[in-house]
PDB file of N, CA, C and O in Angstrom:
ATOM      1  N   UNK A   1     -34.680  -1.233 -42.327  1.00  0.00           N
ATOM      2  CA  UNK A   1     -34.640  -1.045 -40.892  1.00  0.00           C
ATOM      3  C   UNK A   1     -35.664  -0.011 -40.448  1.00  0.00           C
ATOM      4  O   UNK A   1     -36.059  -0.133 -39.288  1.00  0.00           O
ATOM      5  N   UNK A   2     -36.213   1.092 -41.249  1.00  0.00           N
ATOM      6  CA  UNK A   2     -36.639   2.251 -41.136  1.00  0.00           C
ATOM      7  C   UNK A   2     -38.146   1.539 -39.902  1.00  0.00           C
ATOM      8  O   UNK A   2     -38.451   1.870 -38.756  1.00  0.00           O
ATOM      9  N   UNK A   3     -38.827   0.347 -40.987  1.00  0.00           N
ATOM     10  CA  UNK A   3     -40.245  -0.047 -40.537  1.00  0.00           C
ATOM     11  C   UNK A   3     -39.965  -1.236 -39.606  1.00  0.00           C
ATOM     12  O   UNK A   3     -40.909  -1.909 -39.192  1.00  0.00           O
ATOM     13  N   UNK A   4     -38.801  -1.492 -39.291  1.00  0.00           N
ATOM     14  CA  UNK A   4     -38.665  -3.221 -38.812  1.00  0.00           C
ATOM     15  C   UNK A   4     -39.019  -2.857 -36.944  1.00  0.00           C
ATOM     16  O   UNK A   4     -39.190  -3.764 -36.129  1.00  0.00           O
ATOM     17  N   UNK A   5     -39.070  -1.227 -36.554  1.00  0.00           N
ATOM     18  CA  UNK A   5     -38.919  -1.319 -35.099  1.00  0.00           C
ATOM     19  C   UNK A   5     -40.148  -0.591 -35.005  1.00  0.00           C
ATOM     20  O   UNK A   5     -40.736  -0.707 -33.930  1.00  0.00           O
ATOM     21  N   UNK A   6     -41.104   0.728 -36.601  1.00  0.00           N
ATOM     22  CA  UNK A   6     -42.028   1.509 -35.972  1.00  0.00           C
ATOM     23  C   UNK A   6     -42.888   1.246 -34.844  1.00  0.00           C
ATOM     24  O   UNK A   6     -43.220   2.232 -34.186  1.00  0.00           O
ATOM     25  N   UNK A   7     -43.357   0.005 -34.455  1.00  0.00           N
ATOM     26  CA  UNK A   7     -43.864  -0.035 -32.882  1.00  0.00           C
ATOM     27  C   UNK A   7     -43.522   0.474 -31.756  1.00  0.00           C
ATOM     28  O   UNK A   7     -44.121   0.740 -30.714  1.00  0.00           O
ATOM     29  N   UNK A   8     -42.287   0.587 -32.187  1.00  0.00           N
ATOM     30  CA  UNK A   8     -41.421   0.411 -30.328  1.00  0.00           C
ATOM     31  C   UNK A   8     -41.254   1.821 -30.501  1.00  0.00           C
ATOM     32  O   UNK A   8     -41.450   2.567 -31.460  1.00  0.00           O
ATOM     33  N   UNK A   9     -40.665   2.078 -28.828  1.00  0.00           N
ATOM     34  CA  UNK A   9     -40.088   3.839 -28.476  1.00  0.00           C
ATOM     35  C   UNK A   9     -38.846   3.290 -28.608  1.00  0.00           C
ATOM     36  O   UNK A   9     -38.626   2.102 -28.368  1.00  0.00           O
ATOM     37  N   UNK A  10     -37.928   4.151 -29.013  1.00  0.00           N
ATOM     38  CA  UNK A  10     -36.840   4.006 -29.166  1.00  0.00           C
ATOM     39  C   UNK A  10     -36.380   5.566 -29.777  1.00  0.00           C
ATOM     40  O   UNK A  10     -36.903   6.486 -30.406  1.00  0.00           O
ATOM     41  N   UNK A  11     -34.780   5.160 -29.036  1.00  0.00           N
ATOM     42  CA  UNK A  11     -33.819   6.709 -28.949  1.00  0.00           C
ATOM     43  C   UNK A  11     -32.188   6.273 -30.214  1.00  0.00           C
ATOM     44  O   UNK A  11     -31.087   5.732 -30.109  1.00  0.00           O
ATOM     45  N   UNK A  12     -32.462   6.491 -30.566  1.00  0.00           N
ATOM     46  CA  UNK A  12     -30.612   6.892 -31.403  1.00  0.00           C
ATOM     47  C   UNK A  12     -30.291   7.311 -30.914  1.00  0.00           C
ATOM     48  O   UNK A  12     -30.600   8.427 -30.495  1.00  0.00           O
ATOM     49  N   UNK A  13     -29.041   6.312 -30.551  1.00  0.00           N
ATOM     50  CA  UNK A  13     -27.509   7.285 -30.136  1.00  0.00           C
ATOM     51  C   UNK A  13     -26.109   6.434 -30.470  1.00  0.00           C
ATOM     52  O   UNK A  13     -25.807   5.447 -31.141  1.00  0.00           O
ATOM     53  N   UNK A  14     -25.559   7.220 -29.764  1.00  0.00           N
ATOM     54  CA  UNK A  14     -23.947   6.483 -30.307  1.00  0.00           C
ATOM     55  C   UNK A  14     -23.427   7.290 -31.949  1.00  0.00           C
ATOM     56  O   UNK A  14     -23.738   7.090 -33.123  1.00  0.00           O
ATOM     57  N   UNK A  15     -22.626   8.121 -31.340  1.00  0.00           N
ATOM     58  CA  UNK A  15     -21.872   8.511 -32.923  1.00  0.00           C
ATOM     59  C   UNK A  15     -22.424   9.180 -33.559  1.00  0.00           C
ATOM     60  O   UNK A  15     -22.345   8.942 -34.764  1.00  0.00           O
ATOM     61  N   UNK A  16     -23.426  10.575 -33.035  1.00  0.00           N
ATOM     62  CA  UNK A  16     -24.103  11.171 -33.769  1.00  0.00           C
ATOM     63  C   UNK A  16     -23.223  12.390 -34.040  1.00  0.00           C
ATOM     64  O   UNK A  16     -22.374  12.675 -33.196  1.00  0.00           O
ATOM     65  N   UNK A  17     -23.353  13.166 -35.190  1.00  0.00           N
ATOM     66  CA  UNK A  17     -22.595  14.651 -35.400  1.00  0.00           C
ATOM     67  C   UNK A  17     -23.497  15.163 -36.156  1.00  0.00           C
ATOM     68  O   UNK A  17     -24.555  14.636 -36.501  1.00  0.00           O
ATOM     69  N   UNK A  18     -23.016  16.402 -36.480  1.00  0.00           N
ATOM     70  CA  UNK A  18     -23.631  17.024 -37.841  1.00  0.00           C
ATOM     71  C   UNK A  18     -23.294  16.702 -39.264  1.00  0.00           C
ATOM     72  O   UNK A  18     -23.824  17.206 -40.254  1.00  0.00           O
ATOM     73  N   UNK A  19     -22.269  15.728 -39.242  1.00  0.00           N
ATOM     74  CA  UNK A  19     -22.180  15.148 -40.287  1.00  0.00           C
ATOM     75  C   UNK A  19     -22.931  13.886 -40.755  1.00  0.00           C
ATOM     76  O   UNK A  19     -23.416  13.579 -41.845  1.00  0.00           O
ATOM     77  N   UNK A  20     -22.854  13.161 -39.385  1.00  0.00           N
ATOM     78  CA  UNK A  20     -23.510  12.244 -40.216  1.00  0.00           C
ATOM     79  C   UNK A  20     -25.628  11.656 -40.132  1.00  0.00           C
ATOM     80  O   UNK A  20     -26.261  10.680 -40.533  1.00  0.00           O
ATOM     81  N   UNK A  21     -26.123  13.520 -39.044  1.00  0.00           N
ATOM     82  CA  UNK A  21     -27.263  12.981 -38.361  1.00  0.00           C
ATOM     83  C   UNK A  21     -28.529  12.974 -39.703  1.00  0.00           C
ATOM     84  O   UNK A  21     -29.635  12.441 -39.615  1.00  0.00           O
ATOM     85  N   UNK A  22     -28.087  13.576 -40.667  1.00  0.00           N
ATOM     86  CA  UNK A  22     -29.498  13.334 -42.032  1.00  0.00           C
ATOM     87  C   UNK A  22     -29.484  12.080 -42.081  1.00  0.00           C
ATOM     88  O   UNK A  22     -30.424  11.363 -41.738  1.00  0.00           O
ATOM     89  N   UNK A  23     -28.171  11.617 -42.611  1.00  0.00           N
ATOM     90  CA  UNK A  23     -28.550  10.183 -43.225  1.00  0.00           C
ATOM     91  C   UNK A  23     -28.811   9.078 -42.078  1.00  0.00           C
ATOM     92  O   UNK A  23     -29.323   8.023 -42.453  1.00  0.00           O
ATOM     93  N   UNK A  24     -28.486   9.240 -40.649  1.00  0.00           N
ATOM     94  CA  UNK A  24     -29.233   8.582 -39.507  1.00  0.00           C
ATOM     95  C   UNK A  24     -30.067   8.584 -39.606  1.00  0.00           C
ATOM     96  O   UNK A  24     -30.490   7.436 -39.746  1.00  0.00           O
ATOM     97  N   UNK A  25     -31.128   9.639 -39.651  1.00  0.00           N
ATOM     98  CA  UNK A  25     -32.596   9.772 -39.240  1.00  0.00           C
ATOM     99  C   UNK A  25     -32.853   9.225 -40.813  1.00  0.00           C
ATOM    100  O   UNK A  25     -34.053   8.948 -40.807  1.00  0.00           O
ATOM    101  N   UNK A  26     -32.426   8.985 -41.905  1.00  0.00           N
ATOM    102  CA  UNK A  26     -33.391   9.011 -42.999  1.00  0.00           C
ATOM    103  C   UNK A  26     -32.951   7.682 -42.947  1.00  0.00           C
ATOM    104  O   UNK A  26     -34.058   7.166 -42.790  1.00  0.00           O
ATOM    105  N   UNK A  27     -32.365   6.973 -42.957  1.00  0.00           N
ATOM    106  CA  UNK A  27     -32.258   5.597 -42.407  1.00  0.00           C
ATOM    107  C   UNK A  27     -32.802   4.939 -41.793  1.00  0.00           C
ATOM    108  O   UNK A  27     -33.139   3.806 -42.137  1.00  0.00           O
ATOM    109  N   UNK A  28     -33.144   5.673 -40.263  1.00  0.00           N
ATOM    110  CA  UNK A  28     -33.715   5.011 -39.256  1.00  0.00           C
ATOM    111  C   UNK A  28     -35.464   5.384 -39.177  1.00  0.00           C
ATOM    112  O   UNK A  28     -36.386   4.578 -39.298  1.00  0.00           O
ATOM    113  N   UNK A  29     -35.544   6.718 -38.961  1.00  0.00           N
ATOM    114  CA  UNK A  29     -36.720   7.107 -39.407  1.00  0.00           C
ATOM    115  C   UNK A  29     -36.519   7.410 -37.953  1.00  0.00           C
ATOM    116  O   UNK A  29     -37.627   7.812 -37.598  1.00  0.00           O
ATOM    117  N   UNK A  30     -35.735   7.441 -36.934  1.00  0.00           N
ATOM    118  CA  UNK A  30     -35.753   7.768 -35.735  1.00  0.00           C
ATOM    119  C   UNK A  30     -36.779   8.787 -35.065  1.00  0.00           C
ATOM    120  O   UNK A  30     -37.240   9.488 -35.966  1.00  0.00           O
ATOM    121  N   UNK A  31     -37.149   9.031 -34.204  1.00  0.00           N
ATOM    122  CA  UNK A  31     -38.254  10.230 -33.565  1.00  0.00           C
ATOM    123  C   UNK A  31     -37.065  10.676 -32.240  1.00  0.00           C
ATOM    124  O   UNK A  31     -36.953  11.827 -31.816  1.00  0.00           O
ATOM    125  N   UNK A  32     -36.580   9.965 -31.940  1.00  0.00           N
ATOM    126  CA  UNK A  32     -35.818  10.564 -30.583  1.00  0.00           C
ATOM    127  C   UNK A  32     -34.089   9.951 -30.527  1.00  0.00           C
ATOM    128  O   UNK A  32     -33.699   8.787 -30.617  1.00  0.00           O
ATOM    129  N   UNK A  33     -33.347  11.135 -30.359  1.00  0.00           N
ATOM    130  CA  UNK A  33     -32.325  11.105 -30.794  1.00  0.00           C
ATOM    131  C   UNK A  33     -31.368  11.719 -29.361  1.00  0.00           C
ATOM    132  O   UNK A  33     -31.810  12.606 -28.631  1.00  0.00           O
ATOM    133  N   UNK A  34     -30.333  11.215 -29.203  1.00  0.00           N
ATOM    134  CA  UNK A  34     -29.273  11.030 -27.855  1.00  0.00           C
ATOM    135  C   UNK A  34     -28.291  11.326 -27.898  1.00  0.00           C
ATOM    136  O   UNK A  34     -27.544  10.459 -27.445  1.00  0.00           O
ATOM    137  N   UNK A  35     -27.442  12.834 -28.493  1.00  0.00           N
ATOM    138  CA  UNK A  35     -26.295  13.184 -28.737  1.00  0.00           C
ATOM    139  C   UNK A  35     -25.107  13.914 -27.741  1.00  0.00           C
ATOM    140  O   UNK A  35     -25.181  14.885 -26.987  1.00  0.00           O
ATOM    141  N   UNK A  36     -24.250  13.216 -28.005  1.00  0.00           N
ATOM    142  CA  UNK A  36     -23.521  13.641 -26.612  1.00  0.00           C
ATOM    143  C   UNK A  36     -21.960  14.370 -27.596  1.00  0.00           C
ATOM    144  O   UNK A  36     -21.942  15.472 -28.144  1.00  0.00           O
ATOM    145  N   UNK A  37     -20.922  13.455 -27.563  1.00  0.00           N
ATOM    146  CA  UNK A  37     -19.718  13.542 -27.905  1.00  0.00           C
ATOM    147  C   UNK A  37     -19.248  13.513 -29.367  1.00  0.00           C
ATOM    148  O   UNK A  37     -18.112  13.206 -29.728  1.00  0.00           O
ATOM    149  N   UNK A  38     -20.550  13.971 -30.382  1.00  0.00           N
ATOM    150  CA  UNK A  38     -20.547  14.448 -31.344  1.00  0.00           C
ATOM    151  C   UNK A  38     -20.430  15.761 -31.577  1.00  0.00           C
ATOM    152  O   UNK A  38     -20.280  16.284 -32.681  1.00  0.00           O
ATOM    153  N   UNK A  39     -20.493  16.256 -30.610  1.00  0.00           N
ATOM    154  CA  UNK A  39     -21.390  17.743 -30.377  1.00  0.00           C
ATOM    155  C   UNK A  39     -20.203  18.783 -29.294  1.00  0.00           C
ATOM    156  O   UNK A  39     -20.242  19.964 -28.948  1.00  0.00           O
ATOM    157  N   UNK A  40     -18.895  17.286 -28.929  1.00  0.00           N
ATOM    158  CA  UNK A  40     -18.152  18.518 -27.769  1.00  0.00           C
ATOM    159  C   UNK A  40     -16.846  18.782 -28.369  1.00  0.00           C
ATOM    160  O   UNK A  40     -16.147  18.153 -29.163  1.00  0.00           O
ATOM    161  N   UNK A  41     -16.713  19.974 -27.714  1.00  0.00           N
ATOM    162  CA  UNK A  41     -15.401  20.140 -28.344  1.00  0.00           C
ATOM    163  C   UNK A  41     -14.344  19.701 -27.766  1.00  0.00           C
ATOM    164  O   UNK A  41     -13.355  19.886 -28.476  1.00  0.00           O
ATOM    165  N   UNK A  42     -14.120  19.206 -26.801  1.00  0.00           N
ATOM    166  CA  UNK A  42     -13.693  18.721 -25.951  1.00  0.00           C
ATOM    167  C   UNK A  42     -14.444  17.871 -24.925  1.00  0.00           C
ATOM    168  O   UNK A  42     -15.441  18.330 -24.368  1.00  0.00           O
ATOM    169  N   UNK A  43     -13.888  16.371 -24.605  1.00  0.00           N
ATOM    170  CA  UNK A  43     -14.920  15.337 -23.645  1.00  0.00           C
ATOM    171  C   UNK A  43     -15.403  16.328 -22.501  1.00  0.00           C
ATOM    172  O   UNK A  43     -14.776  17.005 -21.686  1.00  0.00           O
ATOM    173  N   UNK A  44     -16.919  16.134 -22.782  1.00  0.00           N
ATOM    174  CA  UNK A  44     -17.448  17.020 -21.435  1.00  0.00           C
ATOM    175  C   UNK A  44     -17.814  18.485 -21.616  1.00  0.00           C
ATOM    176  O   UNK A  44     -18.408  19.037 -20.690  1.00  0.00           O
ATOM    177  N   UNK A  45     -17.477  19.269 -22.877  1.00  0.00           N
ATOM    178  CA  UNK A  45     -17.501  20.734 -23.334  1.00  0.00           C
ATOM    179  C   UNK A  45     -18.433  20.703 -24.334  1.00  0.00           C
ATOM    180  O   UNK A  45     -18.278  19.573 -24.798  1.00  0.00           O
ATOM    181  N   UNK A  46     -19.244  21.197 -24.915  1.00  0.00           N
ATOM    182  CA  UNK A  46     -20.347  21.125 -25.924  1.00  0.00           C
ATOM    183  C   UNK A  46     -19.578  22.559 -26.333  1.00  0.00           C
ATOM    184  O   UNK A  46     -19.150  23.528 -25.706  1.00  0.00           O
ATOM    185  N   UNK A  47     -19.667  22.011 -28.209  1.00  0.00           N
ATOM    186  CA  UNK A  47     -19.005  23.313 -28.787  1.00  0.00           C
ATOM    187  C   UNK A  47     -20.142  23.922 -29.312  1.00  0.00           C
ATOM    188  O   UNK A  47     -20.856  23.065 -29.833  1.00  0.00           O
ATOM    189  N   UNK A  48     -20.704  25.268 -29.411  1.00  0.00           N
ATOM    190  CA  UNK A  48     -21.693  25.996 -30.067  1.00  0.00           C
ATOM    191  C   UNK A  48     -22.323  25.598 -31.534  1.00  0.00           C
ATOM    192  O   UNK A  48     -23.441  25.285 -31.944  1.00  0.00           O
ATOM    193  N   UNK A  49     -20.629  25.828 -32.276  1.00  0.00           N
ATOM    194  CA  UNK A  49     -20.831  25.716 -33.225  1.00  0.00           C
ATOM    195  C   UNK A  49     -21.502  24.653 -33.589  1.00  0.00           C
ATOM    196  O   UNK A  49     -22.676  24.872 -33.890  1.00  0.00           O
ATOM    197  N   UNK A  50     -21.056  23.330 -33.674  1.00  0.00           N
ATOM    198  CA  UNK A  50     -21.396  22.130 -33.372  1.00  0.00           C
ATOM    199  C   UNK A  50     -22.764  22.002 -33.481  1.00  0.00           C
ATOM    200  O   UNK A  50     -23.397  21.423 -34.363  1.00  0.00           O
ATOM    201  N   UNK A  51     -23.126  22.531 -32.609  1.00  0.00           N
ATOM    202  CA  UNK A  51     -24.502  22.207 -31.663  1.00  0.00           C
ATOM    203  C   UNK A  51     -25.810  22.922 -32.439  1.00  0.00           C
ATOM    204  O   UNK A  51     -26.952  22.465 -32.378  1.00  0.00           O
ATOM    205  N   UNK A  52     -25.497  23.909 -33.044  1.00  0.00           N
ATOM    206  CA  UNK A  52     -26.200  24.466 -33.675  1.00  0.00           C
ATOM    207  C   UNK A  52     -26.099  24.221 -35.563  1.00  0.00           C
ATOM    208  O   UNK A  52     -27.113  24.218 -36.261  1.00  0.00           O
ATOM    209  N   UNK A  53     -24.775  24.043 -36.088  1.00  0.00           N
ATOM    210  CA  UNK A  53     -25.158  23.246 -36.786  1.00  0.00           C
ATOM    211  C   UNK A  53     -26.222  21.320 -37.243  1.00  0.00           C
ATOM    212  O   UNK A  53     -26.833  20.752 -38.148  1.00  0.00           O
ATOM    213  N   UNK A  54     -25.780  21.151 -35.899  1.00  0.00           N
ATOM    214  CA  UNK A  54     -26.673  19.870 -35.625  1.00  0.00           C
ATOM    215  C   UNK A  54     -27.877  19.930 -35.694  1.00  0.00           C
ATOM    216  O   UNK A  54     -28.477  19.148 -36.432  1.00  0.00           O
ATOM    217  N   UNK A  55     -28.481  20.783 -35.015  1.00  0.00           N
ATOM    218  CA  UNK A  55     -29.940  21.232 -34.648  1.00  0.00           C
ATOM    219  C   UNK A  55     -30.427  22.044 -36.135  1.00  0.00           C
ATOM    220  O   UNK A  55     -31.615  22.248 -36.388  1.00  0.00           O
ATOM    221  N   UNK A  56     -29.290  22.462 -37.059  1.00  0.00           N
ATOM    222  CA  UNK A  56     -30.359  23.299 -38.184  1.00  0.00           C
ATOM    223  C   UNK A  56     -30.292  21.965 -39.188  1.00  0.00           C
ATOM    224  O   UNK A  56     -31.258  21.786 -39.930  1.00  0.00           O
ATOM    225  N   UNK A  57     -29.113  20.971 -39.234  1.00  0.00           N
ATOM    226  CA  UNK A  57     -29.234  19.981 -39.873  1.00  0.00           C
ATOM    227  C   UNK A  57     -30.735  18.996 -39.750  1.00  0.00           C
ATOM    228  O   UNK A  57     -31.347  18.477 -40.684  1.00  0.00           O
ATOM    229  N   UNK A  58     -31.085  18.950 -38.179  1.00  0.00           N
ATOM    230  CA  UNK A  58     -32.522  17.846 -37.989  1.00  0.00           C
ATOM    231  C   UNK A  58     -33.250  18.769 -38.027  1.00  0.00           C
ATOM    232  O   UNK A  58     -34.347  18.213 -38.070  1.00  0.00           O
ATOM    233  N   UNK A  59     -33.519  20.350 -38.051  1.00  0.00           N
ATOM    234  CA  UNK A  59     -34.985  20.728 -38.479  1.00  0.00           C
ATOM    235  C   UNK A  59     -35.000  20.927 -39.998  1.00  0.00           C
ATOM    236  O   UNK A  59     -35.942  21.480 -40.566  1.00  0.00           O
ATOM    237  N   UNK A  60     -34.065  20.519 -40.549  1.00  0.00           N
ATOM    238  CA  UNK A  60     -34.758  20.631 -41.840  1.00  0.00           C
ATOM    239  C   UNK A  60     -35.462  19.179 -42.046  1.00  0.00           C
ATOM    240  O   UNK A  60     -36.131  18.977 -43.059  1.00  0.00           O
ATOM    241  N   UNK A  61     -35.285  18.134 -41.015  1.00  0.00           N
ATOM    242  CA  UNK A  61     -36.193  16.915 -41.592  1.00  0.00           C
ATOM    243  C   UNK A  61     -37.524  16.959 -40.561  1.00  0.00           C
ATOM    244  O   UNK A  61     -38.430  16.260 -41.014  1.00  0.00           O
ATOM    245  N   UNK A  62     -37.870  17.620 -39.262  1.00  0.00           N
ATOM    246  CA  UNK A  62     -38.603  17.940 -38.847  1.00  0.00           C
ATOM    247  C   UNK A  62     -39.294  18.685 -39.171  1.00  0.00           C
ATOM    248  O   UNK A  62     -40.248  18.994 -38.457  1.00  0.00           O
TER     249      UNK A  62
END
């Protein structure tokens, strides 16, 4: 799947966390990524923690 879309722009989303966003991107090979309700601690609340584990998880593949 990684090479079947490299032409196109395209965003990942749906069901992203810090658990499961390495093996997304190393899967997809994604460039732009759409995280919402992975990330809250409650619908509508973005938890810190969360959020910043997420973000040190994708710069280590950036």
């Amino acid at each position: 799947m990684k090479n079947e879309f490299s032409s196109k722009g395209w965003v990942l989303a749906g069901g992203l966390s810090p658990d499961n966003i390495i093996s997304a991107l190393n899967s997809t090979g994604a460039q732009f990524l759409d995280v919402n309700s992975g990330v809250e601690k409650i619908v509508g609340i973005k938890d810190y923690a969360k959020m910043t584990e997420f973000f040190s998880n994708i710069s280590s593949i950036f």
